[in-house]
Each structure stands twice: as structure tokens, then as C-alpha cells.
N, C-alpha and C positions, 0 to 999 in steps of 0.2 A: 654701649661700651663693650668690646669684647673681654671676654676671659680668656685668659690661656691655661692651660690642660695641665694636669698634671706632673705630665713628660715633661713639658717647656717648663714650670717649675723645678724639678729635680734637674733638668739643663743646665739650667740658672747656677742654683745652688753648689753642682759639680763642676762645673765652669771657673766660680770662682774658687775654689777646693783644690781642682787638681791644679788650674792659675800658681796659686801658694807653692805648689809640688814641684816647681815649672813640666807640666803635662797640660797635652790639651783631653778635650773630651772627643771620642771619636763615636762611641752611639749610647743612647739611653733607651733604655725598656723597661714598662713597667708590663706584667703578665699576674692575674690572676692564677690564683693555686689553691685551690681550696676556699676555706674563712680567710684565707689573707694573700697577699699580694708580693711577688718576687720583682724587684728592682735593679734592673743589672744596667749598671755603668760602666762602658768601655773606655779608658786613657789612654795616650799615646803620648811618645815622646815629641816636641813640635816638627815641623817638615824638615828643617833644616838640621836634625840630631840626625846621627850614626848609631845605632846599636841597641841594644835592649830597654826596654823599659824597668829601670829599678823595684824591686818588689817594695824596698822600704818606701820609696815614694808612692807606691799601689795602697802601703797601707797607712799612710801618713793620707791622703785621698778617702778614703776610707774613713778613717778614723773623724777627719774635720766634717764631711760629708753626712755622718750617723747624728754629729753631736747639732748640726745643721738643721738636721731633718725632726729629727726629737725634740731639741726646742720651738718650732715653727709648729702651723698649724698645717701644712702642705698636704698631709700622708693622711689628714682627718683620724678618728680613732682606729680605723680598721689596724687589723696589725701588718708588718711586713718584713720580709726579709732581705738587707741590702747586700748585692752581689759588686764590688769593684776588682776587675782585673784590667789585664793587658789581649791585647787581638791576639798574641799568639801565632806562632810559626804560620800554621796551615789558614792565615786569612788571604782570601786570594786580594789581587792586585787589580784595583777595580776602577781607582780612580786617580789622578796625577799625583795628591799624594802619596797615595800608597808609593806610588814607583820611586820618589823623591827619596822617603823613607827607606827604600833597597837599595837605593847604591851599597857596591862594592861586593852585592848578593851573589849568588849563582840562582838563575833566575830560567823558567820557562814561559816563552809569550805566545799566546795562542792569537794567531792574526786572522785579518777581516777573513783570506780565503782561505781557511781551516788550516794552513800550516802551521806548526809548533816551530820556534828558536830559542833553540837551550844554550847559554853563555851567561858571562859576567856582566850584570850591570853597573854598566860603566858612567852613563847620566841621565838625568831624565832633566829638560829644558822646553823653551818653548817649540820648539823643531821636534819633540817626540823622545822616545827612550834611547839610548846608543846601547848596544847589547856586542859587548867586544866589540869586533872594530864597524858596525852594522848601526846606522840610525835606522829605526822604522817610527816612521809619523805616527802620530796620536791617529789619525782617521784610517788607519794601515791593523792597529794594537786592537781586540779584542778583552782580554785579558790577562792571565799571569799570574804566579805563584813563585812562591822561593822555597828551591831546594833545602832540604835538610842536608846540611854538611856535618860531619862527624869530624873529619879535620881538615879544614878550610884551612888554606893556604894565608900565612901571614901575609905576603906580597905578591902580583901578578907576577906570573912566571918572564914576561918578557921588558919590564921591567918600567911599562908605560901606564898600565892599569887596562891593558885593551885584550890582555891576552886570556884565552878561555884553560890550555892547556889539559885538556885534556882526549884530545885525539880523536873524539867520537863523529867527528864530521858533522855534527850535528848545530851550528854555529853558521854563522856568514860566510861564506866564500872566502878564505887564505887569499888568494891573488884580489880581486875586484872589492873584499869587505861587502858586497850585494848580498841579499838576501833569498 
């Protein structure tokens, strides 16, 4: 009969936690620190949300998660310290989620042959991410990161959701949308 690890318990437990929260879990680590052990669970909003992850549901997550852990016997005596946040700005875009998660971002994707394409993400599907008016396939994508905007634009400037506006050429081709 297998056991599972202590991760896969605190999985578990966080799973249905942030569930409650409507978040999902996106990673769990348990790390050594000393006499005790640090516990960081990562939540996210599910694929199909727009926008920040709520603090008050970070610490409603949190909160059901501690009283979860303390009454079970999962964490055995040793002591530990539980870390729940959110991925945060600077998580790169690594996987179909992630990119799902960023519509409507301004977004940089780093492709298979080293070029960078800085625009709006505009969708991510099964044909690959659309970055302003430019699809590049999933097996084209590398990875990617989201711009920190200080004041992000309430609507595309051209009034479709494809436009980058911001002049730098740095974006798909104007005439053909190639990349």
C-alpha cells in the first residue's frame, strides 16, 4: 500500500481550503528551516477568472487551511510555519494556464527561435496564444511574462481588443499580423 508525502497531504487539505475560497491551488512546498519546517501554498484564481487574486480569500485559505493542519495529524509534532499567497506579478508564463490567466495583459513571449513579442494578450486557445492581432502556436511559445503596467489602459485603443498601441514596433506586423 503506498503512502503519500506529506506535500500530497497539505495538497489535499489546500485543495479543499482554497475550493471553499473559489481558488485553486497552483504549487505546495514544504522546505526545512531550522527545528521546523516552512509550508508555502500557492492559490490562484481558476483558468477561466480575469484579474487579481482577492487577499481576503488568500486569507480565508489561510485561515481554514492552519485550522485543518492543527487539528490533523499530517505536520506530526515538529513545528511549522504556514506561508499562503498568491503567484504574484513577476510569475513567468510557463504553462497554458498561466497564459489563459493573462488575457487582456500586456504581455512578453519569448519564442522557440529566441525572438521576444511584446503586445496584448488577446487569447489563449487551443491553436496557441493570439498576442494583438498575431497567433503564435503553443510549439512556436517558449515562455512569457506580464508587463507591470502602472496605467493600463481600460479598453484596446482600437476598439476590437487586438490593438497593442503603443508604437514600439515591437509586436506583429501592422499590414500581414505575422510575426
Amino acid at each position: 500500500m503506498a503512502t503519500s508525502s506529506p506535500v500530497d497531504g497539505v495538497r489535499a487539505l489546500a485543495g479543499a481550503a482554497a475550493s471553499a475560497a473559489g481558488l485553486v491551488v497552483e504549487n505546495v512546498t514544504i522546505t526545512p528551516a531550522g527545528r521546523r519546517r516552512v509550508l508555502r501554498v500557492v492559490v490562484d484564481l481558476p483558468d477561466d477568472a480575469l484579474g487579481g487574486v482577492p487577499m481576503d480569500a488568500v486569507t480565508t485559505v489561510s485561515q481554514a487551511l492552519s485550522e485543518l493542519l492543527d487539528s490533523g495529524g499530517l505536520m506530526g509534532g515538529a513545528p511549522y510555519v504556514l506561508e499562503v499567497s498568491s503567484p504574484g506579478a513577476d510569475r513567468p508564463l510557463t504553462e497554458r494556464r498561466h497564459w489563459i490567466r493573462a488575457r487582456t495583459r500586456l504581455v512578453t513571449a519569448v519564442l522557440a527561435d529566441g525572438r521576444t513579442v511584446t503586445g496584448r494578450l488577446v487569447s489563449a486557445d487551443d491553436d496557441g496564444v493570439r498576442i494583438d492581432e498575431a497567433t503564435v502556436p503553443w510549439g512556436d511559445l517558449r515562455s512569457g511574462r506580464v508587463e507591470l503596467e502602472f496605467s493600463r489602459p481600460e479598453a484596446p485603443d482600437d476598439g476590437n481588443g487586438t490593438g497593442d498601441g503603443n508604437g514600439t514596433g515591437d509586436g506583429p506586423d501592422d499590414e500581414t499580423g505575422e510575426i
